[in-house]
N, C-alpha and C positions, 0 to 999 in steps of 0.2 A: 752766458745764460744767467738770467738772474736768481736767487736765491730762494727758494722756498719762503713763504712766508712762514714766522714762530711759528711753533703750534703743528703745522702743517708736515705731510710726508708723501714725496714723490716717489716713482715707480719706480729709480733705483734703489731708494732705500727700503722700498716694500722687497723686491729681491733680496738685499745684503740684510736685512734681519730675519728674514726666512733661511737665508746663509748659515745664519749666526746661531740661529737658534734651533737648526735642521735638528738634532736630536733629541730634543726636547718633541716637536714636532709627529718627530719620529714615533718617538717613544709611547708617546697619546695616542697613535694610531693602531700600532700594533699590541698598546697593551689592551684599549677597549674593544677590540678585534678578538683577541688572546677571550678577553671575558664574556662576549659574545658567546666563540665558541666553545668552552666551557656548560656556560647556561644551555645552549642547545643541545648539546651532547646529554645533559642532565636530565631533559625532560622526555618522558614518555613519547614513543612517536604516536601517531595519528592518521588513521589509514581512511580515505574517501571511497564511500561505495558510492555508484549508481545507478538508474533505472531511469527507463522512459514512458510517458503516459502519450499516448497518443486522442485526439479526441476527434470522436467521427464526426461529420458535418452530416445532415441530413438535408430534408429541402429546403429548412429555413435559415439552413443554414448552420454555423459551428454555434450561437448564440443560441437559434433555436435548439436544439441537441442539450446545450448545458441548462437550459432554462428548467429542463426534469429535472435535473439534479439540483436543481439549488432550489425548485420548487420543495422537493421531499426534505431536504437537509432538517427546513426549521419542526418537520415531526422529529426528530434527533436532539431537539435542543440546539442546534448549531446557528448563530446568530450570522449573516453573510450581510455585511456592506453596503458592498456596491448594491445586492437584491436583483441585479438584472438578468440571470443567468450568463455571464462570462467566465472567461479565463480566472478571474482574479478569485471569483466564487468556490470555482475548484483547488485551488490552490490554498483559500481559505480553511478547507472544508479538510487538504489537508493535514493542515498545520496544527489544528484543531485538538480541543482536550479529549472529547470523545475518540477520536482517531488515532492519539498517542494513546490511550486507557488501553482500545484493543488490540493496541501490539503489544504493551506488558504482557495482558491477557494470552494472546495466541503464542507466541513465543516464552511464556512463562520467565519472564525476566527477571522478576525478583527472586527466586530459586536458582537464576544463572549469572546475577551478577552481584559482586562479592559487597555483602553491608545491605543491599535492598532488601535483605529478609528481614532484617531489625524490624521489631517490633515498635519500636520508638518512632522509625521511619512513618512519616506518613504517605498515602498514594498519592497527593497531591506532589508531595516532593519527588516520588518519581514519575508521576505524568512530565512534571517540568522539566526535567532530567532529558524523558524521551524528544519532548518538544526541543528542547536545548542542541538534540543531534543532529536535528534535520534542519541541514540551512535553508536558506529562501530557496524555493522553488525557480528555476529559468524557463521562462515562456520565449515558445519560438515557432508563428506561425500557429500552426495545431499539435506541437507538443510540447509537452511538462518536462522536464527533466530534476528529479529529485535527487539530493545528494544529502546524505550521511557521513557522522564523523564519527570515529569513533577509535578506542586503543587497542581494540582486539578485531583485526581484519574480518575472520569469520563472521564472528558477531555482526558489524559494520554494516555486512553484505543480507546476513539477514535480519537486519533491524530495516533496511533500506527496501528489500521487500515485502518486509511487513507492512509497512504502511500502502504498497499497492495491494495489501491483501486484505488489510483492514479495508481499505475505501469500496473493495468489491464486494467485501461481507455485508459495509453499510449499503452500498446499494439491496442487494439482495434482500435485506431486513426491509428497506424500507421500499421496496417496491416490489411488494407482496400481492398481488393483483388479485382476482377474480378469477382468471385463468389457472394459478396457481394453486388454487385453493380447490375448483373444480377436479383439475388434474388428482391432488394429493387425495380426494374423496373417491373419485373413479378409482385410484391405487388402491385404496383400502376394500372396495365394495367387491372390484372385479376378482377376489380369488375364491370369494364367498358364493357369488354367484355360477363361477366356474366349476366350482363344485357341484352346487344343486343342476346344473346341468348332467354332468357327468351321473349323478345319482339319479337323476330320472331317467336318463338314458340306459343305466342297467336296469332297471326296474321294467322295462317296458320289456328289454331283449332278458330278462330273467322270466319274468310272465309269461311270454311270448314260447318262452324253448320247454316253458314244466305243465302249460295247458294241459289238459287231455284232448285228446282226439276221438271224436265219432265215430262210434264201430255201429256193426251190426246187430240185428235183437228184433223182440217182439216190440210190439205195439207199448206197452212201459218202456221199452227200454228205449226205442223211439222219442217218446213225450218227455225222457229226463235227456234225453238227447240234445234236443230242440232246447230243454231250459237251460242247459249247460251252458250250449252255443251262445243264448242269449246274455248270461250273467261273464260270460267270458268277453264276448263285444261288447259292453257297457265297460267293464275295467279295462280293455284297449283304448275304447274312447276314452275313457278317464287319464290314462297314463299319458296317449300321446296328446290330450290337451298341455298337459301338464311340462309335458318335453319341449312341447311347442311354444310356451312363455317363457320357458325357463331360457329356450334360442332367442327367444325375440328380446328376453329383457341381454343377455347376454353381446346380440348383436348389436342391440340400439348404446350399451356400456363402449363397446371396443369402437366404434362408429365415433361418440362422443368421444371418447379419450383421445381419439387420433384428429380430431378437429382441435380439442384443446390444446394439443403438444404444438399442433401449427400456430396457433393465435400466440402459444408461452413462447416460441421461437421469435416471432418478431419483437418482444419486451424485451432487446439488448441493452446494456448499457450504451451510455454517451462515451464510453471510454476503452482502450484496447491497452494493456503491456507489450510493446514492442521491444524493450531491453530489460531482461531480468537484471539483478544486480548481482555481480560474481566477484569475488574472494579479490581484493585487491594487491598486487604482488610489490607495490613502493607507495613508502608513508608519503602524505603529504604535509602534513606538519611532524616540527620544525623542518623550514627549508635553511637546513644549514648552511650553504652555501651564500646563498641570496643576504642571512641574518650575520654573516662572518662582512660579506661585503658591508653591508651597511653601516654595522660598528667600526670597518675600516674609516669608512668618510666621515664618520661620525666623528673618530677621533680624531682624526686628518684636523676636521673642522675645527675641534676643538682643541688641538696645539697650537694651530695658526693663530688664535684667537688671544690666547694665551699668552705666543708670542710677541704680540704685537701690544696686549694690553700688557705685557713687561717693560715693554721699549717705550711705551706712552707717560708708564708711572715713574720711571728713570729719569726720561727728560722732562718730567716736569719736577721731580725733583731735585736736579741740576740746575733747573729756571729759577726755581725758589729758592735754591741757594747759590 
């Protein structure tokens, strides 16, 4: 067999200096391994919460459905992209500053999480913070799945469904209809009005039961009879007019509120929570495991490398001399 050319190294020599230098080798493997996991053992774990958004399709479809919502977004200030009502819209919507601000808000974060009460802090540095927890969004089909990170599992789980509880407030807020408004005014009016009913209503059977009654007598006593009966039928007609409005404006209130509750019932959202997010029971960052392996080949990699750029600077320094 002929000789390697200078310079050059065949594969039994790639074995016999991997032979030669195995503990060296060795040694780079298990010590960047060793310091791996070290580092991971040191660092706070990190616990994923999550939740699922489901998005209903309607007749025009899952686009048509989203097109409401990313119509209303831009009263919110929320700037959306694509603009076409999609997946990506919602997912924009959110990822969003407005949508992190109202989970600080609803969950009172800065009073729960240690250092965000500083006054030095600004909101903008914890809106980013909240943005920071929620990874990208996963579209599949017609649902969202959102995931949160976070170092205190509880938290995690309700940071994670704050933001499906933020996106339903922003809904709510900004799709404030006609219907909504009528309802919230019929609430206020119909206990006023149930009242003046009920007040007419005694009035009439209170009149009604302390009248006097018709007796017997002369001829006076007759003619104040007669006037009596007359001045008593005129406040009956007066009373039950009066009962009588007070029914009809009362019936034509309850009539309307019960058409309105139907019309506010079809203004659902485009969206449904299918999976709350619940308390998660194993961190997922660090995955010490997977980060020990790595460092393993990592060092592997880097003894062999080592070895071999020892055995290279050798024989060239034997060549040279």
């Amino acid at each position: 067999m002929q000789q390697a050319a200078e310079g050059e190294i065949d594969l039994r020599e790639y074995i016999d200096i991997a032979r030669k230098q195995w503990k060296m080798i060795a040694g780079f493997a298990v010590g960047t391994a060793m310091l791996v996991l070290v580092f991971s053992l040191m660092q706070k774990p990190i616990y994923e919460a999550k939740t699922t958004i489901l998005i209903r399709t309607s007749g025009g479809g899952t686009g048509a459905s989203l097109s409401q919502f990313a119509g209303l977004a831009g009263l919110a200030g929320i700037s959306l992209p694509s603009g076409g009502g999609s997946m990506q819209d919602l997912t924009d919507i959110l990822q969003s500053q407005v949508v992190a601000a109202r989970v600080i808000d609803n969950l009172n974060l800065k009073e729960r999480i240690k250092g965000w009460d500083d006054p030095r802090r600004s909101n903008q540095e914890s809106i980013l913070a909240v943005q920071g927890m929620l990874k990208k969004p996963k579209t599949t089909n017609n649902l969202i799945e959102l995931r949160v990170e976070y170092t205190d599992k509880e938290l995690a789980a309700e940071i994670a469904n704050g933001f499906t509880d933020a996106l339903s407030d922003l809904w709510n807020k900004l799709s404030y209809t006609e219907a909504k408004r009528k309802k919230e005014y019929i609430e206020s009016q119909l206990p006023r009005v149930e009242q003046e009913l009920k007040t007419s209503e005694q009035r009439l059977k209170s009149f009604t039961l302390l009248s006097p009654r018709s007796g017997g007598g002369g001829s006076t006593s007759l003619l104040g009879a007669i006037s009596a009966s007359q001045s008593q039928g005129l406040e009956i007609a007066r009373l039950s007019r009066e009962l009588d409005i007070a029914n009809s404006v009362y019936t034509m209130l309850r009539k309307e509120y019960e058409s309105v509750k139907l019309e506010e019932s079809k203004e659902i959202p485009p969206f449904s929570i299918i999976d709350k997010a619940v308390k998660p029971e194993k961190k997922s960052k660090p995955k010490t495991r997977q980060n020990v392996m790595i460092g393993l080949v990592l060092g592997l990699s880097s003894g062999v490398f080592l070895a071999f750029f020892q055995e290279y600077w050798e024989k060239s320094a034997k060549s040279a001399g």
